[in-house]
N, C-alpha and C positions, 0 to 999 in steps of 0.2 A: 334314382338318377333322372328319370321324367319331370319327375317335381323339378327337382334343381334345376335341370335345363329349364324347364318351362318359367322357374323364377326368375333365372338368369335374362331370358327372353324378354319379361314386360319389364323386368329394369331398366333396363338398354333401352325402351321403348320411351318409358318413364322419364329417361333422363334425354332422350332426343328430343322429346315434348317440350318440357321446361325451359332446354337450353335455347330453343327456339319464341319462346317466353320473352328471355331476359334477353334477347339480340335487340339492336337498337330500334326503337320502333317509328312510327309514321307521325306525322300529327295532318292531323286535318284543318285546312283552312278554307274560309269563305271566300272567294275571289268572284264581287260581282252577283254573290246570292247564289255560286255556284262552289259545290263542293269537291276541293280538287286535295290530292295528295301531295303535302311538300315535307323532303325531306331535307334532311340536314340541317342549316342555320340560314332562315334567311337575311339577307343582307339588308340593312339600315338605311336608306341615301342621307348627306346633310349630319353624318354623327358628327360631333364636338371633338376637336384634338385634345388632348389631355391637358393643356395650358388653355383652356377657353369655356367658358364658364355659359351656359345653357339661358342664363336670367336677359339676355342680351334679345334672344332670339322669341319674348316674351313683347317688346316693346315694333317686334316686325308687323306688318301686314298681313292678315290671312285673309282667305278666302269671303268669311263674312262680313270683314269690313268692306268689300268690294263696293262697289254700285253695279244697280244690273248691268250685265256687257262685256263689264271688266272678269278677266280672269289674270293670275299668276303665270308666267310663263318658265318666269327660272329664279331657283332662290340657291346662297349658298351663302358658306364663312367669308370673310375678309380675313386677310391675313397681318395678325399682329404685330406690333415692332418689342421684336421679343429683345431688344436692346432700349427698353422703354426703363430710364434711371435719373436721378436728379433733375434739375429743374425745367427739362424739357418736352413740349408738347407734343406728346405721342401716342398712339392710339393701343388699349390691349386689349379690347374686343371688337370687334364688330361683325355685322352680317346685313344681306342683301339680298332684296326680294326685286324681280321686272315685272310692270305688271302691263296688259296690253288690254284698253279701255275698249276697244274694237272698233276705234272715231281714229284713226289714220296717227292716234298719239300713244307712246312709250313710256312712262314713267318707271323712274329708276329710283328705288328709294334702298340709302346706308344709311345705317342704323349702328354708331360708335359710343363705346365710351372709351373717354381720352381721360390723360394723368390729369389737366385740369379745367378748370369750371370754363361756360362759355361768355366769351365778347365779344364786343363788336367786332376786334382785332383777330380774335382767335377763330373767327369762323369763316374770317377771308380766308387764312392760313391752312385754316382744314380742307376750303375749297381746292386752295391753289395746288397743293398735295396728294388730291385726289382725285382732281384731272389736269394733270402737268402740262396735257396736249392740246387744251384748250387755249394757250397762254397767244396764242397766234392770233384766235379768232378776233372778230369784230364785238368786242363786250361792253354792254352799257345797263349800268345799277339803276335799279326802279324803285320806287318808294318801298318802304317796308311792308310787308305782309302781315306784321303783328302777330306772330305765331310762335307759341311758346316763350318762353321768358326772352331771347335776343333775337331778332329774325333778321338775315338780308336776302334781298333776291334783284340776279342778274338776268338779262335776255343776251343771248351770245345770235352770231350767223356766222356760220362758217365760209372762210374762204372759195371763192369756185373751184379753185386748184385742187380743193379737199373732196370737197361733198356740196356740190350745186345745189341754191335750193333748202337747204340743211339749216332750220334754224332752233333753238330751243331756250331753256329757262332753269335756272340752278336758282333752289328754294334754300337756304341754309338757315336751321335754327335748332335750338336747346335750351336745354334746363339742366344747369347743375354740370355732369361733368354727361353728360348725354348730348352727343352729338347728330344731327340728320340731317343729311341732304339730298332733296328731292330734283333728280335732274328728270325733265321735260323735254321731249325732243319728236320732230315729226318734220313734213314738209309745211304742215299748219299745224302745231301744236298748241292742244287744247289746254292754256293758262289756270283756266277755271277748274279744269276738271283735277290738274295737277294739285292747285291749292284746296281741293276739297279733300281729297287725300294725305297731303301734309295735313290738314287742321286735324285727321282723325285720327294720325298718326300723335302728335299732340297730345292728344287726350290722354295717351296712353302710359308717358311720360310725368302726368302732373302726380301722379305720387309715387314714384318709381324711385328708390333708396338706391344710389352704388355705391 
């Protein structure tokens, strides 16, 4: 009966061991070159909703396109016109990177593809659509930029009553059914430095299939 108890005993032992085993375990992750314990699932920022296709978010701005100075400050989806159907110009991807040059200017660059190809006509239209609020300011079209297959580019100021001071520059250009526009904005916003970043933006569209 010794035996038996004494089997009974390292079973029980045996199977606390194991079952302690197969509980759900740890993973270790590097945060910073430092080895910390995370458990459960961590969270994603920026995931794709299940109607928005990932190849979109390929033609953005990262970090290494930057110029020194410049960092990314906020990127995320745009939201689609999920009633995007016959002959109408409508957007079903896009996304959006701010980026802050650290010289007192902003650049805001969307990144769309629309149901169709780009024109002259169609990129006013994508303008006017995607800042409704600007329709007030003081706007005046400047020669083209020559960027990407159709390019236009406006300088706005905004009204005093709005934002004192406030003035900026919408860069709009494409290839294909790829839309972007590069909005510019500061108290003295850096022109130059915005089209250096459209033009690299650019680049990245010249053989970009949708």
């Amino acid at each position: 009966m010794k035996w038996v108890s004494l089997f009974v005993f390292l079973s029980l032992v045996c199977m606390m061991f194991f079952s302690g085993c197969t509980s759900p375990s740890t993973n270790q992750v590097k945060i910073n070159g430092i080895n910390e314990t995370q458990t459960r699932v961590v969270s994603t920022p920026n995931v794709p909703a299940a109607n928005e296709s990932v190849s979109v978010v390929t033609l953005a701005l990262f970090p290494q396109d930057l110029p020194k100075g410049s960092s990314i400050t906020h990127n995320d989806w745009l939201n689609p016109d999920l009633n995007c159907t016959g002959d109408t110009l409508c957007m079903k991807e896009g996304y959006s990177v701010t980026v802050d040059n650290g010289k007192n200017t902003t650049v805001e660059q969307n990144v769309m593809i629309y149901s169709k190809p780009v024109t002259n006509g169609t990129l006013e239209q994508v303008l006017n659509e995607g800042y409704p609020e600007y329709s007030t300011y003081i706007i005046n079209e400047l020669p083209t930029p020559g960027i990407g297959e159709v390019s236009r580019i406006w300088k706005y100021i905004a009204p005093n009553d709005i934002a004192p001071g406030l003035q900026g520059y919408f860069i709009v250009f494409g290839k294909g059914n790829v839309y972007e526009i590069f909005h510019i904005s500061g108290k003295n916003p850096d022109l130059v430095a915005g089209k250096e970043l459209a033009s690299a933006a650019a680049q990245k569209i010249k053989g970009f299939q949708t």
